[in-house]
C-alpha positions in Angstrom: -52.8 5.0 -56.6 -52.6 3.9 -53.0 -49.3 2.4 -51.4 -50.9 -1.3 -51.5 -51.2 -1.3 -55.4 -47.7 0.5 -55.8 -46.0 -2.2 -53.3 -47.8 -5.1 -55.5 -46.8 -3.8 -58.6 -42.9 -3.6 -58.3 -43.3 -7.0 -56.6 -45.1 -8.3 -59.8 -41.8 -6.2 -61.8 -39.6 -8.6 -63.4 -36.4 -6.3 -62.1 -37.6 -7.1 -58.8 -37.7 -10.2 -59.5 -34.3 -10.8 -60.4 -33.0 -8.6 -57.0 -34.9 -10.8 -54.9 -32.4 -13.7 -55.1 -29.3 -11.5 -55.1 -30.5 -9.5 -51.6 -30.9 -13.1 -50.4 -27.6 -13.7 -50.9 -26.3 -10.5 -49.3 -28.8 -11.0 -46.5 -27.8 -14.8 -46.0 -23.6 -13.9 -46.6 -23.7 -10.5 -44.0 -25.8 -13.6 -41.2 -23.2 -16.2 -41.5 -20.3 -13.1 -41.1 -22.2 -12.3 -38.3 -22.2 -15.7 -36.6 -18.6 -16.2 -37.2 -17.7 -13.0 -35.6 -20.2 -13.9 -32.8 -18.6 -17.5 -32.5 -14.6 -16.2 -32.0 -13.7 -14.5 -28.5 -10.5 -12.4 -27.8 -8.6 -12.0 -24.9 -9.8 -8.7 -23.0 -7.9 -5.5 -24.0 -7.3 -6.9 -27.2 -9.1 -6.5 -30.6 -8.6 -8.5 -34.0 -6.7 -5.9 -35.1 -4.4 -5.9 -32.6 -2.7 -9.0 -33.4 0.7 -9.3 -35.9 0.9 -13.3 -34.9 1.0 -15.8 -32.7 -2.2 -15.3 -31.0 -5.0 -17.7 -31.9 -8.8 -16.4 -31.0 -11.1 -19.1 -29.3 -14.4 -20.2 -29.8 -15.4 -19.6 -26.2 -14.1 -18.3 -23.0 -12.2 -21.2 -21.9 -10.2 -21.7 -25.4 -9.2 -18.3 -26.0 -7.1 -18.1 -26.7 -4.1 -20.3 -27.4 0.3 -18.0 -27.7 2.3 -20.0 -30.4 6.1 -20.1 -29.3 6.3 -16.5 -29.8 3.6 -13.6 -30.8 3.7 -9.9 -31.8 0.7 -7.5 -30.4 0.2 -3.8 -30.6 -1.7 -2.6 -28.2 -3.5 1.0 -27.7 -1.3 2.2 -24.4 -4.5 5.0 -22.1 -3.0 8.0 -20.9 -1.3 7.9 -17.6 -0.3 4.2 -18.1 3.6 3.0 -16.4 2.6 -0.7 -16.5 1.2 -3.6 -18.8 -0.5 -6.1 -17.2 -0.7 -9.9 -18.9 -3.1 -12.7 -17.4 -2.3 -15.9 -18.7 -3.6 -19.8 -17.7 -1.4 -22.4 -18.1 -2.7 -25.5 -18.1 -0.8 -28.7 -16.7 -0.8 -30.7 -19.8 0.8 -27.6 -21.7 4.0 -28.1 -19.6 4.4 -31.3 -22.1 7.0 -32.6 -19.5 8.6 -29.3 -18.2 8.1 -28.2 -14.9 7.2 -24.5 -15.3 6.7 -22.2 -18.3 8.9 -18.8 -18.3 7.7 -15.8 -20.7 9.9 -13.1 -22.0 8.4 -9.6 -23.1 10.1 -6.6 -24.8 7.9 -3.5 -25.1 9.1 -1.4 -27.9 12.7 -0.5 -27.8 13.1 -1.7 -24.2 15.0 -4.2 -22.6 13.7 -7.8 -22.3 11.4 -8.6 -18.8 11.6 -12.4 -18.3 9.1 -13.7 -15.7 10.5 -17.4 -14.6 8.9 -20.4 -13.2 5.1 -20.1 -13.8 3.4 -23.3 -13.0 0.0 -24.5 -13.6 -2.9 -22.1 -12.9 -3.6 -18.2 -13.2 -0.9 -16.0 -13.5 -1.3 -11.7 -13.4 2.6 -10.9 -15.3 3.2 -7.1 -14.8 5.9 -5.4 -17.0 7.5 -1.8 -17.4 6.6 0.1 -19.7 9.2 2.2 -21.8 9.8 5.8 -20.2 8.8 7.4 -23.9 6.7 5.9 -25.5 3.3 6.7 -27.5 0.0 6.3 -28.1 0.6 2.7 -28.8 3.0 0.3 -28.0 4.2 -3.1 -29.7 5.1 -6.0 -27.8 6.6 -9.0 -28.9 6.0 -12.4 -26.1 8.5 -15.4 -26.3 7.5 -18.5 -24.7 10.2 -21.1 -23.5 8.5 -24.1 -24.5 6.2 -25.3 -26.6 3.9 -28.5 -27.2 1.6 -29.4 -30.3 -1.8 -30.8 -29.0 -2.1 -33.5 -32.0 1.2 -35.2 -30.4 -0.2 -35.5 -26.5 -3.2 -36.8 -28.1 -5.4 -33.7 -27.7 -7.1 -34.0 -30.9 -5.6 -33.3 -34.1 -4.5 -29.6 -34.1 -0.9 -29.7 -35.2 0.3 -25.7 -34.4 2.6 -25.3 -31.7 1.3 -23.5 -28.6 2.4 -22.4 -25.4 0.0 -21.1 -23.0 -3.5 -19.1 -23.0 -3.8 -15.3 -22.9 -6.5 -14.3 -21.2 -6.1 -10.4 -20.9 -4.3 -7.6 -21.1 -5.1 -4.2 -18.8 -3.0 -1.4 -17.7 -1.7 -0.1 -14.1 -0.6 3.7 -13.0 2.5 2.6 -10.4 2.5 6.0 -8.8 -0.4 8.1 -9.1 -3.7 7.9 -9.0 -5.9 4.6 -11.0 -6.1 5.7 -14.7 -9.6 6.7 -14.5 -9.5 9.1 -11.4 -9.2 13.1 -12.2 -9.1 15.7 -10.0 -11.9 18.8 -11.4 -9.4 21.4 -12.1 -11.1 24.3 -10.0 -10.6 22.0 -7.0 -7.3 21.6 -7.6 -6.6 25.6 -8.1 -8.7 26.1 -4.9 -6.6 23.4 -2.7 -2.9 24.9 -4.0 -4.4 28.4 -3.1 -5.3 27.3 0.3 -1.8 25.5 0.7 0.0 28.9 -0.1 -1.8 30.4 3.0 -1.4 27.6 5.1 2.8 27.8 4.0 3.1 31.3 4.7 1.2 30.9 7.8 3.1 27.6 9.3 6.2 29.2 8.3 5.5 32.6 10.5 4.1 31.2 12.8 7.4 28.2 13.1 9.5 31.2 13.2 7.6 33.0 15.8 7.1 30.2 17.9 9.2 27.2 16.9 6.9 25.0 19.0 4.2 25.6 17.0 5.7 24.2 14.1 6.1 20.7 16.2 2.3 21.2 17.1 1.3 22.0 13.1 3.3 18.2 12.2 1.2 16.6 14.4 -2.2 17.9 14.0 -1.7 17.7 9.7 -0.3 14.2 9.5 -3.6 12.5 9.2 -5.3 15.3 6.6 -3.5 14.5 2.9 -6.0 16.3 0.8 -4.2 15.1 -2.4 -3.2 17.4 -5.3 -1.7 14.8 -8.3 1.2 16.5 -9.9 3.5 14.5 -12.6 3.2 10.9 -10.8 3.4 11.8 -7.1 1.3 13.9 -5.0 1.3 17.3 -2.9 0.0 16.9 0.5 -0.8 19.0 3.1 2.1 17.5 5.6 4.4 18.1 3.0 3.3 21.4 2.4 3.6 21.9 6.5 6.8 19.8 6.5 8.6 22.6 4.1 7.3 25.6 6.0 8.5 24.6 9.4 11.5 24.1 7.4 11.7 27.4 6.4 10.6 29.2 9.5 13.4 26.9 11.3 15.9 28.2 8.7 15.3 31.9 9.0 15.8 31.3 13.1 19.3 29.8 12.5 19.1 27.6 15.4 22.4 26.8 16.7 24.6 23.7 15.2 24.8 22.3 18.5 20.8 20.9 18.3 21.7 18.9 15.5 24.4 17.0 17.3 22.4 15.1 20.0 23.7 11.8 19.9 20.0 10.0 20.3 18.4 11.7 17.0 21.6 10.7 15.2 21.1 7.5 16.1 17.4 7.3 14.9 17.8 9.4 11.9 21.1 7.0 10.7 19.1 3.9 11.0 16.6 5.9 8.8 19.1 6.5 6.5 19.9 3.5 6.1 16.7 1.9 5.5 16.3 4.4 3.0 19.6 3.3 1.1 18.6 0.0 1.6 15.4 1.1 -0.7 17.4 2.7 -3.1 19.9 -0.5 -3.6 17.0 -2.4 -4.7 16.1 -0.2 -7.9 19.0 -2.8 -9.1 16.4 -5.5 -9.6 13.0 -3.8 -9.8 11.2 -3.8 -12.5 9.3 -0.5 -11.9 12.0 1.8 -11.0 9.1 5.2 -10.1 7.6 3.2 -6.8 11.7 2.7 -5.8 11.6 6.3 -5.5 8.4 6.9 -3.9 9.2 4.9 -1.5 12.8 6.4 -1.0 11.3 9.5 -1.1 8.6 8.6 1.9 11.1 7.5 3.7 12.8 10.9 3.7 9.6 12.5 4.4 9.4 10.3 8.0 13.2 11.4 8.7 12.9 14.9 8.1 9.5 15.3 9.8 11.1 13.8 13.1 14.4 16.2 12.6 12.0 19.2 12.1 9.6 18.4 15.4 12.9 17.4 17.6 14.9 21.3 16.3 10.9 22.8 16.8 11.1 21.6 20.3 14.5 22.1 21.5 14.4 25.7 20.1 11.6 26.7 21.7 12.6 28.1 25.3 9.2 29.2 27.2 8.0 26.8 29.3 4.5 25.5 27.9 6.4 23.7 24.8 4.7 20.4 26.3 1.6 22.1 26.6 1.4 22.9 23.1 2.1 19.2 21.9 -1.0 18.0 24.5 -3.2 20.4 23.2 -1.8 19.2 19.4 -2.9 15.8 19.9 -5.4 15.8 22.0 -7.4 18.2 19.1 -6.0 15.8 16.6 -7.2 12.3 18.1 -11.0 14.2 18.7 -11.2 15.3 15.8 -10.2 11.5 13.7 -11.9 9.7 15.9 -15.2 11.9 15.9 -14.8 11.9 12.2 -14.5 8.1 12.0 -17.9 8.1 14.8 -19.8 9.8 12.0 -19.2 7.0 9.5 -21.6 5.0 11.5 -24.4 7.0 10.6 -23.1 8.3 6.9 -21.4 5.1 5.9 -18.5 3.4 6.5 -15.6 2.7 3.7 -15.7 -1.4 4.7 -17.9 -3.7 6.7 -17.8 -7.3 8.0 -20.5 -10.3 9.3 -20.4 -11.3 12.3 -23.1 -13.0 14.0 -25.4 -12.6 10.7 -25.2 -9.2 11.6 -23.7 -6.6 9.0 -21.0 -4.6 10.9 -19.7 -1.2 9.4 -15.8 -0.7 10.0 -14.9 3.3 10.5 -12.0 4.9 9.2 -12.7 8.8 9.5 -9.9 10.4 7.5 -7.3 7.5 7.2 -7.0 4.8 4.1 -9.2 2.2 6.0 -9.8 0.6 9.4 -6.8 -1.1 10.2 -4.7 2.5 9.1 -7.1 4.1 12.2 -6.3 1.5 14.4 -2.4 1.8 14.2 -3.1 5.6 14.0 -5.2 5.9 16.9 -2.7 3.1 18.7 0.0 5.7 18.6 -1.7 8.7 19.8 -3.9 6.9 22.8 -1.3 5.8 24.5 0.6 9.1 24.2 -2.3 10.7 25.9 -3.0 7.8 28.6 0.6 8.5 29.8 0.0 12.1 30.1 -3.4 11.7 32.0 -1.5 9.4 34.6 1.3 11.7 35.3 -1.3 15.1 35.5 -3.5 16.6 38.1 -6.6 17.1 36.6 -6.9 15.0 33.5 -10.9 15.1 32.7 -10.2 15.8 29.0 -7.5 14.1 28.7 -9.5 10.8 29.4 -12.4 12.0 27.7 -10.5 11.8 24.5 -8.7 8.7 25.1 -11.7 7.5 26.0 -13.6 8.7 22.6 -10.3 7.3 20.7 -10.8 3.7 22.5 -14.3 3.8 21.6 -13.6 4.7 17.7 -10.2 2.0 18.2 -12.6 -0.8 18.9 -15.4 0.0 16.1 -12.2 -0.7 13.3 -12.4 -4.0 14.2 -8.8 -3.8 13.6 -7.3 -7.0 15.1 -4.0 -5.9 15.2 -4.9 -2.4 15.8 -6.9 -3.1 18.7 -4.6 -5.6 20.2 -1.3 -3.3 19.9 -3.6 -0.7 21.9 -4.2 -2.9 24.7 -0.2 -3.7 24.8 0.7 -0.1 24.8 -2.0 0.8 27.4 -0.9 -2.3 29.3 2.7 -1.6 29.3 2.1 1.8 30.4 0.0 1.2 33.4 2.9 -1.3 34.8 5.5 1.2 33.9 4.0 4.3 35.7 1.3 3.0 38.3 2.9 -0.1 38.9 6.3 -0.6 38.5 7.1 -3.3 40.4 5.0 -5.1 37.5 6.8 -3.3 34.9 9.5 -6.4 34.4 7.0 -9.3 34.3 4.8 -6.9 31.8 8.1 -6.6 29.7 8.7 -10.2 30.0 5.6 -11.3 29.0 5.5 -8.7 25.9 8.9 -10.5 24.4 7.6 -14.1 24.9 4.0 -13.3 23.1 6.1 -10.8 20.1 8.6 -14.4 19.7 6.1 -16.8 19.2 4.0 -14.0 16.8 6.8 -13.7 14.9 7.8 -17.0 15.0 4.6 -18.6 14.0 4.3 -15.6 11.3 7.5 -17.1 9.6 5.9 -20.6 9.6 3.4 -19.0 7.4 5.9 -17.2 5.7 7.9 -20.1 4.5 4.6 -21.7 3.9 4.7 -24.8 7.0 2.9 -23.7 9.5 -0.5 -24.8 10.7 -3.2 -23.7 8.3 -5.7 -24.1 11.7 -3.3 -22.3 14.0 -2.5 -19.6 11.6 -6.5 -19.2 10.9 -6.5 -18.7 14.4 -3.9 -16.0 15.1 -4.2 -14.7 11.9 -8.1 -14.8 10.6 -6.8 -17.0 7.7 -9.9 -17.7 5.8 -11.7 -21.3 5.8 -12.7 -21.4 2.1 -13.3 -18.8 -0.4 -10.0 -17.5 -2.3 -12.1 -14.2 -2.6 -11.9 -13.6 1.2 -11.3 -10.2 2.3 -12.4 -8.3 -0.8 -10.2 -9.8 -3.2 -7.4 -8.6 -1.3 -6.1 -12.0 -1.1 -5.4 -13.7 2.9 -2.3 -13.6 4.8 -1.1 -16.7 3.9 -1.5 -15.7 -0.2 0.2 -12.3 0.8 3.5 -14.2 2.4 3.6 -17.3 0.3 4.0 -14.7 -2.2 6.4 -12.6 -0.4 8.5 -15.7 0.2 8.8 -16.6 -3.9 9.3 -13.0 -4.6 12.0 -12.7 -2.0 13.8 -16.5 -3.0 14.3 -14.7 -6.8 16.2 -11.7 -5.0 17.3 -13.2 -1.8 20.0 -9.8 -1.1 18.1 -6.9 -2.7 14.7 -8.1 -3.1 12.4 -7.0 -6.4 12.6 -3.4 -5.5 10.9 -1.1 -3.5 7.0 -0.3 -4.2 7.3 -3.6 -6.7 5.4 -6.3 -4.4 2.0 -5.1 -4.7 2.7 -5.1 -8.9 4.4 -9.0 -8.9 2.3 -11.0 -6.3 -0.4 -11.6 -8.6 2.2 -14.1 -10.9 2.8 -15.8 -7.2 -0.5 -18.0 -7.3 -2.4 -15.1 -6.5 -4.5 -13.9 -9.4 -6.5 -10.7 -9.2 -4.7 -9.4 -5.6 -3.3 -6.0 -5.6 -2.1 -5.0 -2.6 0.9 -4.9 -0.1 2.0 -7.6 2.1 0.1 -7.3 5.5 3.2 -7.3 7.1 6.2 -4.9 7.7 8.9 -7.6 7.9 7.7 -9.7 4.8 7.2 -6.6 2.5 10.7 -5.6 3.5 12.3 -8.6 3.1 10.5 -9.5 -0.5 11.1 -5.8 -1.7 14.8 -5.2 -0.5 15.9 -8.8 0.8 18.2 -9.5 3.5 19.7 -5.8 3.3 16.4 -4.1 3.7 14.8 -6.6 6.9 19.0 -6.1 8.9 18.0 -2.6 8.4 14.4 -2.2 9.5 15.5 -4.8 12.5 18.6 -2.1 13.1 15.6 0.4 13.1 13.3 -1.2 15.3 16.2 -1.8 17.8 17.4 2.2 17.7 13.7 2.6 18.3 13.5 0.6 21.5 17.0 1.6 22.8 16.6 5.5 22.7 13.3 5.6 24.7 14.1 2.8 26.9 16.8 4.5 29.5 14.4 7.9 30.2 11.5 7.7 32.6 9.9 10.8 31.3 6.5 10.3 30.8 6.5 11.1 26.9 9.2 8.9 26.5 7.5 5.6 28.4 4.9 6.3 26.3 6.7 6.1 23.1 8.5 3.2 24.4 5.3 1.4 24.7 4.1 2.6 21.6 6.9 1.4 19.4 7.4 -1.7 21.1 3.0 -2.0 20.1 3.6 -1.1 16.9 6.4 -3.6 16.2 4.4 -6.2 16.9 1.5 -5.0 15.3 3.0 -4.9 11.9 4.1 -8.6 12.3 0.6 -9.0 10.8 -0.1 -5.3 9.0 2.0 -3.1 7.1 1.0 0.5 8.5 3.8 2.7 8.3 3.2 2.1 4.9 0.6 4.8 5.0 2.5 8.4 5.5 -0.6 9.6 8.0 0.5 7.0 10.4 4.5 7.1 9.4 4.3 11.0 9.6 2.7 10.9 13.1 4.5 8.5 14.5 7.9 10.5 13.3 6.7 14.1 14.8 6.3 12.0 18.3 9.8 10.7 17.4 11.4 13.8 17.5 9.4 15.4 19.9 9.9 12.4 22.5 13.8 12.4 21.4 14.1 16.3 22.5 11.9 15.3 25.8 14.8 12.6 26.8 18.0 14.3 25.8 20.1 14.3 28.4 20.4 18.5 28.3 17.0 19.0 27.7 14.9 21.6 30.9 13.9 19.1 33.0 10.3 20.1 34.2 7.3 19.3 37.0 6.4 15.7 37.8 3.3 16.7 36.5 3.8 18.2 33.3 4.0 16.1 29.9 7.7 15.7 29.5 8.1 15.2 33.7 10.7 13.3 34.9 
């Protein structure tokens, strides 16, 4: 009997016959399950299962989907995870006569978080996330006002609603993103490396102290990051500690820690570094607070460590040593960065219809190598002016220019030309030096000036597109990292909610997106703002203290280290009207060795040396 005749004859069965109508009916009932499924849409992160109450699915993207007055989630929390993320829309009629919308979470057993004042439009609402919690967390959402469409005469739906929920996603505050690992072999193979490296900076600090001054400069800009429970080990930490130690086991005498100049610096350190540590009163995310009162240690001790390095080293070729340090340093970066041209650069722009790469060798991105290189140049342009035969000395500055210009840095590439500038008039012309100073403080007042137009949002939207490459159109300018004036209109409504201690420390980059900025992750694009939004009033009177001590230390010393460093922090100031880039602990860490090297150079009982040398008077 062939398969044809056995198919016909259970067809023909009357069993068969009766099934037929009843797989219909399953068939027909599992299709119109399937289109109903198909026809609701959840909010991303969240699944039907997820939701207690108070959350209504849409139909489509635009509908989903509808808070009540108050609604109860649990949510699956991925390993790693500090911080919940909400993105909500709130459309104008919803207001139903109120001005904003404000929306209270508590996460598990935690305190409340209320977010205030959220107009119409996107909103990215971070919140903390308990310090012990599990594999899943329940959250509970209160809205502070409600409206029921039927009654505004938006058809005839009668539930009362509040706003629409469009996601939920997850943020690591310190470490790395959630889905980043580091293979386990590397990370064996990198902490076996930084044992040598300790035991070897160490001897070698307390063989030669100058050497350990020369080790902080040529690390800063190598991290090679080893994660370990929410913060990272880095190799100028690992350097940091050993010339430390090797310092330690020299006992230099108490009377090195007592120059009046480092106290100074180190004290207005200090307190920018309290200032930090104030604002964990009104942070939401406490772990960044610490980070970034911990970085700020990092930059004081680093300059302590380079200035003792220095001072207790008595042979003569100490400045020799920190030359060699950078010049070795700024070749290697900047051929590093050179190589991305042919291997690939992290960013690019148009210009011209032309795709242009933007290098950044071994820093974050291009703007971090500009202020990088725009402390080191200028170091070594000083030197090469004030030495006999300076060939290499101008072939790197030369090769750092080059790499300088191919960031396409703006501000990195402007504060260059001002420290280059300034220097010039100070040692080859100094009967231009006033008139260069001059005209430094009238262009740094009306940058910072026009900066806090922006700031406040009233300035010109032409003028500051013009000084500040504000975009002319598309709100996804710049990668999604949001423009200038996004990144200080939000700095100014985070900083009006905590006018005296600001949202705390490491908190701006996690609370600008509920600002009007949706999507934007990132910090401020400028020192003074970030300050000001992240520790208020306190925290700007103390970097403003800090800049000042900066300024004032190198300005009464002609040696040449010290004109240089003059010129470099008077660059840098104004470049970070418009960046943030001691942010970064490979420029901050740099930037402090010189510090403290350039502090020991000027002390008043420090050797004085030949015209000629690096640190000649």
């Amino acid at each position: 009997m062939n398969v044809v005749h056995v198919a016909t004859s259970l067809m023909s069965g009357s069993r068969f016959a009766r099934l037929v109508p009843l797989l219909l009916a399953v068939f027909s009932l599992c299709s119109m399950t399937n289109r109903a499924d198909a026809d609701v849409v959840y909010p991303s992160g969240i699944q039907s299962s997820s939701i207690i109450r108070g959350i209504y699915p849409g139909k489509d993207a635009g509908s989903c989907c509808w808070i009540a007055g108050s609604a109860r989630i649990v949510l699956t929390v991925p390993s790693g995870a500090d911080a919940l993320v909400l993105t909500i829309f709130v459309p104008t009629y919803a207001l139903s006569g109120a001005q904003t919308q404000s929306l209270t979470a508590q996460i598990g057993s935690s305190s409340k978080q209320t977010v205030c004042c959220l107009g119409p439009g996107i909103h990215e609402l971070a919140f903390a996330l308990p310090k012990h919690h599990g594999p899943s967390a329940a959250m509970t959402v209160q809205m502070s006002s409600t409206f029921v469409p039927a009654r505004i005469g938006l058809g005839s739906d009668r539930r009362y609603l509040s706003v629409l929920l469009r996601g939920v996603a997850w943020r690591n505050t310190v470490g790395p993103a959630l889905t980043s690992t580091l293979d386990p072999r590397i990370a064996r193979a990198l902490l076996a490396l930084y044992a040598i490296l300790f035991l070897g900076a160490a001897a070698a600090t307390y063989r030669r102290p100058i050497l350990g001054s020369a080790l902080l400069i040529v690390t800063s800009p190598f991290a090679l990051d080893i994660p370990i429970d929410g913060t990272t080990l880095t190799l100028p930490k690992v350097v940091l500690i050993a010339v430390a130690l090797g310092l330690m086991l020299r006992r230099p005498p108490l009377a090195l820690f007592r120059d009046r100049r480092m106290a100074a610096l180190l004290c207005a350190q200090a307190l920018l570094a309290l200032t930090i540590l104030a604002s964990l009163h009104s942070a939401t995310f406490q772990i960044p607070v610490w980070r970034e009162f911990l970085k700020e240690i990092q930059y004081g001790l680093t300059g302590l460590m380079a200035f003792v390095a220095f001072r207790e080293e008595a042979s003569q070729d100490r400045e020799e040593w920190i030359r060699i340090a950078l010049l070795v340093t700024t070749a290697v970066v900047s051929m590093a960065a050179l190589l991305q041209e042919r291997m690939g650069a992290p960013m690019g722009l148009y210009l011209a219809a032309h795709s242009l790469s933007r290098i950044a060798g071994p820093l974050e991105g291009p703007n971090q190598l500009g202020a990088f290189l725009a402390i080191a140049l200028p170091v070594i342009f000083a030197v090469a002016l004030t030495r006999q035969r300076s060939q290499v000395d101008l072939a790197v500055l030369a090769l750092g220019c080059l790499a300088a210009l191919l960031t396409f840095s703006r501000g990195g590439v402007t504060a260059l030309l001002i420290a280059l500038a300034l220097i010039y008039f100070a040692v080859r012309a100094n009967r231009f030096k006033r008139i260069a100073y001059a005209v430094f403080t009238l262009l740094f007042a009306g940058a910072f000036l026009l900066a806090v137009l922006q700031f406040a949002g009233v300035g010109s939207a032409n003028l500051g597109r013009i000084a500040f490459g504000a975009p002319a159109g598309s709100p996804d300018f710049n990668g999604g990292l949001g423009t200038r004036a996004q990144l200080w209109r939000g700095a100014y409504v985070l900083w009006r909610t905590h006018p005296w201690l600001g949202v705390g420390a490491g908190n701006y980059e996690l609370k600008v997106a509920q600002t009007g900025a949706p999507g934007v992750r990132t910090h401020a694009n400028s020192a003074y703002f970030q300050t000001l939004a992240e520790e208020g009033m306190l925290g700007f009177f103390a970097l403003a203290l800090l800049a000042a001590t900066t300024i004032r230390i190198f300005a009464g010393s002609t040696s040449a280290l010290a004109l240089a460093m003059l010129a470099v922090v008077l660059a840098l100031w104004f470049h970070q009207i418009t960046d943030y880039v001691t942010f970064y602990p490979k420029v901050g860490v740099l930037l402090w060795a010189l510090f403290g090297v350039a502090v020991a150079v000027s002390s008043p009982n420090a050797r004085r040396q030949s015209p000629n040398d690096l640190i000649g008077e």
